[in-house]
C-alpha positions in Angstrom: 6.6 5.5 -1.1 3.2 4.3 -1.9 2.7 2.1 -5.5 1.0 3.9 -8.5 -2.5 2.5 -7.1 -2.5 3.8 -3.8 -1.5 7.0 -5.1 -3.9 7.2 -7.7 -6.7 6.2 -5.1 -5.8 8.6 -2.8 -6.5 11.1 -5.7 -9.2 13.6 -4.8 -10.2 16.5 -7.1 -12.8 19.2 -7.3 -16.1 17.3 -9.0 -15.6 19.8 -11.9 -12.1 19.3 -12.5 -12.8 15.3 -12.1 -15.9 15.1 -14.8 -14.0 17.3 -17.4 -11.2 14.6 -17.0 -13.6 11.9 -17.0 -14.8 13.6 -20.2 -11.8 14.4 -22.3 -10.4 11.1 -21.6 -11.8 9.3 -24.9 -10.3 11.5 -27.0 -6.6 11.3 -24.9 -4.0 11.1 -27.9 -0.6 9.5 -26.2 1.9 10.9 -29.5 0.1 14.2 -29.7 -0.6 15.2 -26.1 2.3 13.7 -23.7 4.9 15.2 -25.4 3.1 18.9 -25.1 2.5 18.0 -21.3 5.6 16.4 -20.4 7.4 18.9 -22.6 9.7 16.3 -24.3 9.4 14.2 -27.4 10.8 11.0 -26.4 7.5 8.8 -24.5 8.1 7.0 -21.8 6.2 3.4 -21.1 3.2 4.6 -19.6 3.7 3.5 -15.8 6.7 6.4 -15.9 4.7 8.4 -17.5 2.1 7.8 -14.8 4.4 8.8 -12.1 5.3 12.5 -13.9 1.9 13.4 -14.5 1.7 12.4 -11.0 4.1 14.6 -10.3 2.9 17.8 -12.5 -0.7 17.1 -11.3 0.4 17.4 -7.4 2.4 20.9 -8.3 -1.0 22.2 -9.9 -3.1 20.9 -7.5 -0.7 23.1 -4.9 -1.3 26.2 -7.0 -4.7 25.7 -7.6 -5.1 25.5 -3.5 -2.4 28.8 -3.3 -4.7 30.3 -6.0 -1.7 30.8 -7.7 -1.9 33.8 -10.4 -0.1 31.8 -12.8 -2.9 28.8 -12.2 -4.6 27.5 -15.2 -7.8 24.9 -14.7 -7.8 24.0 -18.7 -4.1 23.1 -18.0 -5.0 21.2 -14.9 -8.0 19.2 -16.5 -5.1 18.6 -19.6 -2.9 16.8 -17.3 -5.6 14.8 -15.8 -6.9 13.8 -18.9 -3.2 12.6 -19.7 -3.2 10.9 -16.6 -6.4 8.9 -16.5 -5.4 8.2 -20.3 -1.6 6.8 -19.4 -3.7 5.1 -16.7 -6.0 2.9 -19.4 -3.0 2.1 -21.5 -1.0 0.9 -18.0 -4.0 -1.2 -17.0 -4.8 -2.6 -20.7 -1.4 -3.7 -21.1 -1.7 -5.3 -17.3 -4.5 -7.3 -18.3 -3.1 -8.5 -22.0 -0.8 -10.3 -19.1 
């Protein structure tokens, strides 16, 4: 299994999908939007919670190649924006070290 920093390296998105993360980041809200993504109220530390957006992001990144009926971009970009978010607070706390 490669470590969270391969994986999120190896990362590669649609330029739109990418910049409306990029954008959306600065207003990321950890107690407001991870529990509405992750779809449970208890937050994990953030490297977890790394790993299952990881995991959401790779199943709609498969529907979004399927063009899946059911496929949402605003979602997609929502779950991103969690990500890259989770990703600051991992790497802030890393270099507090």
């Amino acid at each position: 299994m490669l470590d969270l920093e391969t994986q999120l390296k190896l990362l590669e998105r649609p330029k739109l999908l990418a910049q409306a993360a990029r954008f959306g980041v600065d207003s990321y809200r950890r107690d407001s939007h991870l529990p509405r993504i992750l779809g449970q109220m208890d937050l994990p530390r953030p490297a977890a919670a790394v790993m299952a957006l990881l995991g959401k992001e790779a199943e709609l990144e498969a529907h979004r190649k399927e063009k899946a009926g059911h496929y949402r971009p605003a979602h997609h970009v929502d779950v991103l924006i969690a990500l890259l978010g989770e990703v600051r607070i991992m790497r802030a706390a890393q270099n507090r070290l």
